[in-house]
C-alpha positions as CSV (number, residue, x, y, z in Angstrom):
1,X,-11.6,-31.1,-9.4
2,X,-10.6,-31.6,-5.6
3,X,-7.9,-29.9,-4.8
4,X,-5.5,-29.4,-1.3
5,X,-3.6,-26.7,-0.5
6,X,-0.8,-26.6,2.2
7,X,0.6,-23.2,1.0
8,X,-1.1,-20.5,2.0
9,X,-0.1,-17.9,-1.3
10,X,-1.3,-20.9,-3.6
11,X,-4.0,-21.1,-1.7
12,X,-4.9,-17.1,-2.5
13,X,-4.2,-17.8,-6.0
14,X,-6.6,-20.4,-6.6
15,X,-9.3,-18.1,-4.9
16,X,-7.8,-15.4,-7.2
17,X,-8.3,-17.6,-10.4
18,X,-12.3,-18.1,-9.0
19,X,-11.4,-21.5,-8.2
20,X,-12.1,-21.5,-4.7
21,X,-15.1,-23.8,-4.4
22,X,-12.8,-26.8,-5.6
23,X,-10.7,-26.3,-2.6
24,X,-11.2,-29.0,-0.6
25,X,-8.6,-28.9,2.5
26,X,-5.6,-26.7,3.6
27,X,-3.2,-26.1,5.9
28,X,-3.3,-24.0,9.3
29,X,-2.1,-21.0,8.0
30,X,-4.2,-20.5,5.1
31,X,-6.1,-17.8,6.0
32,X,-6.7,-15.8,3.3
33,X,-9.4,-14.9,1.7
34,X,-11.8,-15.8,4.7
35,X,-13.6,-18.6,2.8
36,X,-10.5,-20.9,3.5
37,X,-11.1,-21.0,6.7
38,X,-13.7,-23.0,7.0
39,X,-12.1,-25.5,5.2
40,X,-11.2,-29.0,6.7
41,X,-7.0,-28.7,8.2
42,X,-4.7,-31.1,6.4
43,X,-1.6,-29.6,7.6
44,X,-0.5,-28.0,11.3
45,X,2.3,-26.9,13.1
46,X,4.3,-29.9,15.4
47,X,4.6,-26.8,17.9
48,X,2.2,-24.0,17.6
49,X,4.7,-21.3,19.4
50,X,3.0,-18.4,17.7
51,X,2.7,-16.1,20.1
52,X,6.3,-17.0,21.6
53,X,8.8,-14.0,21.4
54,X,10.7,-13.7,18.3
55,X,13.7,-14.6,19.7
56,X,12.5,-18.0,20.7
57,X,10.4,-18.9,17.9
58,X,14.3,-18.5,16.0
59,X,15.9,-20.5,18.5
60,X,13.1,-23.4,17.7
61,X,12.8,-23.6,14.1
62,X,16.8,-23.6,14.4
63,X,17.1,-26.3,16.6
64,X,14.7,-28.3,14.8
65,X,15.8,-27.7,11.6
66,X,19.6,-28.6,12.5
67,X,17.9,-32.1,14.2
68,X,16.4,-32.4,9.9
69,X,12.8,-32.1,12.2
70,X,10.0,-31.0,10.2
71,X,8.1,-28.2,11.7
72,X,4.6,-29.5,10.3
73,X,2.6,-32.8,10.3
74,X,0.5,-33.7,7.6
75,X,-3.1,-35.8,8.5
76,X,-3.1,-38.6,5.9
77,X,-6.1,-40.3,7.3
78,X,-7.8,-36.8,6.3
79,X,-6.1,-36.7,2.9
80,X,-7.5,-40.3,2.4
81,X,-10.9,-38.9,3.6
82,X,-10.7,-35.9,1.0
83,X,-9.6,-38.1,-2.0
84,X,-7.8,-34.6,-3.6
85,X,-7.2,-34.7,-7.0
86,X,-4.4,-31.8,-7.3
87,X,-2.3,-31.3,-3.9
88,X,-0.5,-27.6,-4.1
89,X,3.1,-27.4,-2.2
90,X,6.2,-26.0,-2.1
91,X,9.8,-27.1,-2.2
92,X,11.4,-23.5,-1.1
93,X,11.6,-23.3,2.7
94,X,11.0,-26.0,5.2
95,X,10.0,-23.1,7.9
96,X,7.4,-21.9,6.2
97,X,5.6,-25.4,4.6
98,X,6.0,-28.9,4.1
99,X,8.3,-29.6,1.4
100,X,7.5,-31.4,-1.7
101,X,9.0,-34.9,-0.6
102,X,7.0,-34.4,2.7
103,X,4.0,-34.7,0.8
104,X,4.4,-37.5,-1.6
105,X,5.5,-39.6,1.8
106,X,1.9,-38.5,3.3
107,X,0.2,-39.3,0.1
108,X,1.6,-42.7,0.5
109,X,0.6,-43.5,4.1
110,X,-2.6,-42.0,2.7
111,X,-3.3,-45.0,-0.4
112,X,-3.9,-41.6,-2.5
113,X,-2.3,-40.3,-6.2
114,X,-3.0,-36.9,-6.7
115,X,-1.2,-34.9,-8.9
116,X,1.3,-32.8,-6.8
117,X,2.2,-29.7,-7.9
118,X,5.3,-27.9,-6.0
119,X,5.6,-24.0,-6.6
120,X,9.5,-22.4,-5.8
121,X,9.6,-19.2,-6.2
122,X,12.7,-17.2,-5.5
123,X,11.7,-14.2,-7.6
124,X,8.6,-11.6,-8.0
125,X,8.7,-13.1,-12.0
126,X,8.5,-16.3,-10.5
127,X,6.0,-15.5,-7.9
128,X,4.0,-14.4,-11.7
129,X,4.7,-17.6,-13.0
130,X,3.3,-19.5,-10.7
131,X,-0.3,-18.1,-11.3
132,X,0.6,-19.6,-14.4
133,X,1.6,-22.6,-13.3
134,X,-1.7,-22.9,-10.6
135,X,-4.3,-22.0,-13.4
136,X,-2.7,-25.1,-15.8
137,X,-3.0,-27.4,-13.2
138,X,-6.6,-26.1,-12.5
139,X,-7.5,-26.7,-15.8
140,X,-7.5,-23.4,-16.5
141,X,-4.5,-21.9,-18.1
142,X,-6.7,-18.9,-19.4
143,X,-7.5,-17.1,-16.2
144,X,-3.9,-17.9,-14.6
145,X,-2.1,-16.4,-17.6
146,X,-4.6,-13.5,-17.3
147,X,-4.2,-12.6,-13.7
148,X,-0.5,-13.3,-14.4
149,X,-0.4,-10.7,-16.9
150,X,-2.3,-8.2,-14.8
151,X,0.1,-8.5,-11.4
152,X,3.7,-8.2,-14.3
153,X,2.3,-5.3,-15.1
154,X,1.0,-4.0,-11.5
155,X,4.5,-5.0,-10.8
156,X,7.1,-3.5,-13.6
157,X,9.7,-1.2,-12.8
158,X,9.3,2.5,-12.4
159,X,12.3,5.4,-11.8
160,X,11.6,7.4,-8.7
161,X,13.2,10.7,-8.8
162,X,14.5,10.1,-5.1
163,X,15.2,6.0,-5.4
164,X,15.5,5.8,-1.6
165,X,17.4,3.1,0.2
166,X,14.5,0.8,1.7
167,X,15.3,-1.9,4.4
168,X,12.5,-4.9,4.4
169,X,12.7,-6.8,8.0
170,X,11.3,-10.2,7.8
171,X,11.9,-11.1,11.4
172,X,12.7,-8.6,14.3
173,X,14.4,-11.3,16.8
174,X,17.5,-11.7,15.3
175,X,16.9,-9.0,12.7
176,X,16.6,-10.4,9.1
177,X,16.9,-8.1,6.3
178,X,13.9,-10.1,3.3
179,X,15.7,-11.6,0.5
180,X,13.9,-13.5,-2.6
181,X,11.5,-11.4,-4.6
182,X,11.6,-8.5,-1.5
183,X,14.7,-6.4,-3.1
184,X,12.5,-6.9,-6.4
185,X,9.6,-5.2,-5.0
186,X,11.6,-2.6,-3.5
187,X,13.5,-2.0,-7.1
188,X,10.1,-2.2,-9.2
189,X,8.5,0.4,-7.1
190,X,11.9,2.9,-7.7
191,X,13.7,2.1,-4.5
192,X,16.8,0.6,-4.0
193,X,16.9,-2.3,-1.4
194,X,20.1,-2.1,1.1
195,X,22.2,-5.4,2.2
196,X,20.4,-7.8,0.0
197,X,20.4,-9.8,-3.2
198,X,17.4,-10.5,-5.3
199,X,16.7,-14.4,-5.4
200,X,19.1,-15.1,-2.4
201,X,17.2,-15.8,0.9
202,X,17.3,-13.7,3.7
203,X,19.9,-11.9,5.6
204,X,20.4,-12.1,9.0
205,X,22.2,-8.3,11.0
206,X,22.6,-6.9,13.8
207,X,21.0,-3.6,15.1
208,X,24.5,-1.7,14.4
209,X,24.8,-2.8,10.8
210,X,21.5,-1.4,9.9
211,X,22.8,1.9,11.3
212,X,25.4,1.4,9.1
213,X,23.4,0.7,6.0
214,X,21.4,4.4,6.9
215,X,17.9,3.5,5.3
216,X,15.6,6.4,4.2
217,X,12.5,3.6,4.7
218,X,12.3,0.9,7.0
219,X,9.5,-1.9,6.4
220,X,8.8,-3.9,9.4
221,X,7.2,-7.3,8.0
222,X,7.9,-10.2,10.1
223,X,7.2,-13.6,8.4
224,X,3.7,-14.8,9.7
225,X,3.0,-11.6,11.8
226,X,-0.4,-9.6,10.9
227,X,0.1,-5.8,12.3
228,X,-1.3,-6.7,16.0
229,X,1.1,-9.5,16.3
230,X,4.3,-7.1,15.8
231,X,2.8,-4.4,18.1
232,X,2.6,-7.0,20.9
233,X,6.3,-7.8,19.7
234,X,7.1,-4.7,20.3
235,X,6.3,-4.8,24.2
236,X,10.0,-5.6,24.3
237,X,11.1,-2.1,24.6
238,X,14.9,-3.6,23.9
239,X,13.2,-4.1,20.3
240,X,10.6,-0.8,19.4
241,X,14.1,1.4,21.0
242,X,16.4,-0.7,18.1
243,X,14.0,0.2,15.4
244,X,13.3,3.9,16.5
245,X,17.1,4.3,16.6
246,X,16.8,4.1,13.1
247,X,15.0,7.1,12.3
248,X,15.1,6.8,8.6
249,X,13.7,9.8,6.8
250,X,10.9,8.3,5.6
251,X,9.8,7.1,8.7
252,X,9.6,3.2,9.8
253,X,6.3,1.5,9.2
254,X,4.5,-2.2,10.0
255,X,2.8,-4.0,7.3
256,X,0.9,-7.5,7.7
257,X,3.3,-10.2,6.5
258,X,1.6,-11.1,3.7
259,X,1.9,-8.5,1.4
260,X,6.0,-8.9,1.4
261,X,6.7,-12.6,2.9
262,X,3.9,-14.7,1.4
263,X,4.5,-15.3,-2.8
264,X,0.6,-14.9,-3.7
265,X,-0.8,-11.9,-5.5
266,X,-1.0,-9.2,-2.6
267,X,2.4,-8.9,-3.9
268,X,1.4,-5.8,-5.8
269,X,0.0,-4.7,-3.1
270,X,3.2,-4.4,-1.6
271,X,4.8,-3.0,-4.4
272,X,1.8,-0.1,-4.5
273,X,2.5,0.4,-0.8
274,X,6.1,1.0,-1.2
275,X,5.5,3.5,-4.2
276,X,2.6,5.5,-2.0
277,X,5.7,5.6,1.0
278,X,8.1,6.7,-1.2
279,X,6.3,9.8,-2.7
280,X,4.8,10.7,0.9
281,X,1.2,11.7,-0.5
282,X,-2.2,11.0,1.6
283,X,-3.1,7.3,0.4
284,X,-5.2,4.9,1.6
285,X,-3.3,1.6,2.1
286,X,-4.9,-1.3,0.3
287,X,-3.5,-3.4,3.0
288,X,-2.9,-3.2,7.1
289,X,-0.4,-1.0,7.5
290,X,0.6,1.6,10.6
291,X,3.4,4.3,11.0
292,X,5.7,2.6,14.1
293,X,4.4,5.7,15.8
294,X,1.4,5.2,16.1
295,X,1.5,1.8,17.6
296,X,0.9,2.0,21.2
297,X,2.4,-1.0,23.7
298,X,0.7,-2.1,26.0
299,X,1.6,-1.8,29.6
């Protein structure tokens, strides 16, 4: 089978369920594991502002999302080229991805009929479900119900005997408090996740009603950001003095975006990660991760 992805946590999961040599193409920010990237790029950002401040990276995507702009072309006379079989999207969030009608327009332009398969998940039991879902359409509903069953379990709810109040900040520039399967991560690991709903997106505060929430733990996990990309975030000292007013008990640490924004199966990573920060033991992170302290700016 051929396949395309242009998610990047579908993309994971089909290297997850060993099915990485039918990958074919992907999109720019499939990264992960570092076999993808030597794949052909279906997929790239109209603007590539990456290493814009977060404050105007907002102000674009807004923009063009209020003009009904999408942020991401699509190369159909490469997807005509690659001749995919199976073509893995999403249907969720127009910032992060094509959506699903997106690439059914492309596939047309393209003279192709692959089978497109859209994942939307908006929950950590639907992130599960949609190794599920990947493995069927692989051909290979064995493995994905396997690994499936292996991150539920990674994953289920335990009692802490402190069940601290955690604050997950997907973006720093306005600050945006993680919504989706985030407050589920924080709950199955024995926390409880302040100014959030499970399965509703994202909530954008200000500075002063973070104070107001007083947070034990503060995750800093913006949305596309590994660890060195926040650190050079934080060169605006307006930003690093916000989050140090914080001083939550348990101390404010950075973690690489893709074990809290992306839906693939470091998921459970994250979840680990927020049980070793809550019990305050010597661990060894199974993913980047720094104390804010410890990040030095540069000049």
């Amino acid at each position: 089978m051929r396949v395309v992805s242009v998610l990047p946590s579908a993309t994971e999961i089909v290297f997850a369920l060993g099915h990485g040599r039918e990958l074919v193409g992907r999109s720019a920010e499939c990264d992960y594991p570092a076999p993808a990237r030597s794949l052909p790029v279906v997929m790239s950002p109209r603007t590539w502002d990456s290493a814009a401040p977060s404050s105007t990276i907002d102000a674009r995507v807004t923009a063009a999302r209020g003009r009904g702009e999408s942020l991401y072309t699509l190369d159909a006379d490469l997807l005509r080229e690659l001749q995919p079989d199976l073509l893995l999207t999403q249907d969720l969030c127009g910032v992060c991805s094509v959506t699903g009608p997106e690439v059914e327009e492309a596939c047309a332009r393209a003279g192709i009929q692959p089978s497109v398969v859209s994942l939307t998940p908006r929950s950590l039991g639907d992130v599960w479900n949609t190794v599920d879902t990947v493995g069927s359409a692989l051909g290979d509903p064995g493995a994905g119900a396997r690994l499936a069953r292996e991150l539920r379990a990674r994953s289920e709810r335990r009692e802490s005997s402190t069940s601290p109040r955690v604050a997950v900040l997907e973006w720093l520039d306005p600050p945006i408090l993680a919504g989706l399967w985030s407050p589920e991560m924080v709950s199955a690991a024995g926390g409880r996740p302040v100014g959030v709903t499970s399965g509703a997106p994202g909530v954008r505060v200000g500075w002063p009603q973070l104070h107001a929430e007083r947070p034990d733990l503060v995750v800093v996990s913006p949305c596309s950001f590994s660890v060195e990309r926040t650190r050079e975030e934080l060169n605006n000292g307006a930003l690093r003095t916000a989050l140090e007013s914080l001083a939550p008990p348990l101390g404010t640490f950075v973690a690489d975006e893709a074990y809290f924004s992306r839906p693939g199966p470091r998921l459970a990573d994250g979840v680990d990660l927020l049980r070793h920060l809550f019990s305050g033991e010597n661990w060894q992170p199974p993913m980047p991760v720094r104390p804010l302290g410890d990040l030095e700016v540069s000049a």
